[in-house]
N, C-alpha and C positions, 0 to 999 in steps of 0.2 A: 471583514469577517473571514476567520478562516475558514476551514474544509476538512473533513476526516482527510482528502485527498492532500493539501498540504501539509496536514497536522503530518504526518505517516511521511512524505517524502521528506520535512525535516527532521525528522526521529532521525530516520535511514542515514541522510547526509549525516547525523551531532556520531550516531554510533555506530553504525556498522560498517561503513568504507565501501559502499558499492555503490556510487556516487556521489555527487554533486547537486546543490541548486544556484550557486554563485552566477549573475546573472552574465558574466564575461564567456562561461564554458561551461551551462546546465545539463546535467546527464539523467537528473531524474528530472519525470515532470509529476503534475497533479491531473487527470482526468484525460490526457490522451497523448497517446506516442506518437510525435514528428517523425517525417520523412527520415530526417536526418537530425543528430549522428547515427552512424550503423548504433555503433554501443550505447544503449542508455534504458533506462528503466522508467516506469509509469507507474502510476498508484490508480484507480479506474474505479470510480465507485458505480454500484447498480444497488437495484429494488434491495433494500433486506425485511426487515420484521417489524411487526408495530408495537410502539411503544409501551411501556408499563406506567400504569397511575399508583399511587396512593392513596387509600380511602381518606377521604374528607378534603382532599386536592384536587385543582381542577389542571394545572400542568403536568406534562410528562416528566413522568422522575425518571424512567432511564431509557434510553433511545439504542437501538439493534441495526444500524446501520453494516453492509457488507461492503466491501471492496474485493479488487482481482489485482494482483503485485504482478509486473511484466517486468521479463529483461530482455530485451533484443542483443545480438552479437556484430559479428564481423560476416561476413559472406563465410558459410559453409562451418561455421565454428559453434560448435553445439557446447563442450564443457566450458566457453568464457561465461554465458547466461544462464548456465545451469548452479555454477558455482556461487555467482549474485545471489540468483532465486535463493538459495541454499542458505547463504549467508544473511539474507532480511528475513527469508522463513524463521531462522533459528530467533535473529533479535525480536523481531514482533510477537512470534511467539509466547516470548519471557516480558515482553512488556505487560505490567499489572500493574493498577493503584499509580497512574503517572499522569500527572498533568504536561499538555503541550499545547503551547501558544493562549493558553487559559482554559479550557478545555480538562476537565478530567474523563480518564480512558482507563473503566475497571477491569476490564480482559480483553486481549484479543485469541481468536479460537482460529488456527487456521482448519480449513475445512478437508484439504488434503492436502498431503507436500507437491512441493515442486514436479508439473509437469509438463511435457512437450505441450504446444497451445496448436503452434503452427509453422511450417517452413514457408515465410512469404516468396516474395516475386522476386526478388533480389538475393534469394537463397540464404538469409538471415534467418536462425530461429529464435520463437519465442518461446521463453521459459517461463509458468508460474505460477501463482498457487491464490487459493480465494479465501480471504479472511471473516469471519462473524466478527461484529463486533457487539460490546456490550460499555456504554458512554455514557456521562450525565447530561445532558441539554446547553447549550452554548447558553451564555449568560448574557 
């Protein structure tokens, strides 16, 4: 079954070019960022919203899940992860009415743009921005 978190890192990888998940050399991952490579991006899901019913339905018809988009760099290199960030903010943004991996995803809302997160211990920053989502229930 998939994940808002891999639905979102394959979107990433089909269109926008700021990474990878090919399992030889993955740059994006689903739910949490490795040690290593310095370069590579996350998709991170947390707490969002609870669900919408329909009168005389007992399933949830449409689920508010949130995620947080990360891109780590190279030691000391602030515009390579901010350009990423920049670049999945812009396509997730525009993603509406699109199924992925079976999954339909009716909007995504980012909640602000891209911004500094953190400079960790290896002097790598992290660049990025935290999505609302608004999604019909896995099937």
């Amino acid at each position: 079954m998939a994940t808002v978190a891999t639905d979102l890192i394959t979107y990433l990888a089909t269109v926008s070019g700021v990474g990878s998940i090919t399992a030889a050399l993955p740059t994006l991952y689903a739910g949490t960022m490795p040690e290593f490579p310095d370069e590579c991006g996350a998709v991170i899901e947390y707490g969002g919203l609870p669900g919408t019913y329909v009168l005389g339905q007992d399933a949830i018809h449409h689920e508010f899940p949130r995620v947080q988009v990360v891109f780590r760099g190279e030691k000391q290199d602030y515009t390579g992860p901010r350009d990423k960030a920049e670049s999945a903010y812009q396509a997730l943004a525009a993603l509406a009415n699109t199924t992925i991996n079976g999954t339909k995803y009716l909007r995504l809302e980012p909640l602000q743009p891209p911004f500094r997160i953190v400079q960790d211990g290896n002097l790598r920053f992290h660049i990025g921005f935290n999505l609302s989502i608004e999604k019909e229930p896995e099937a």
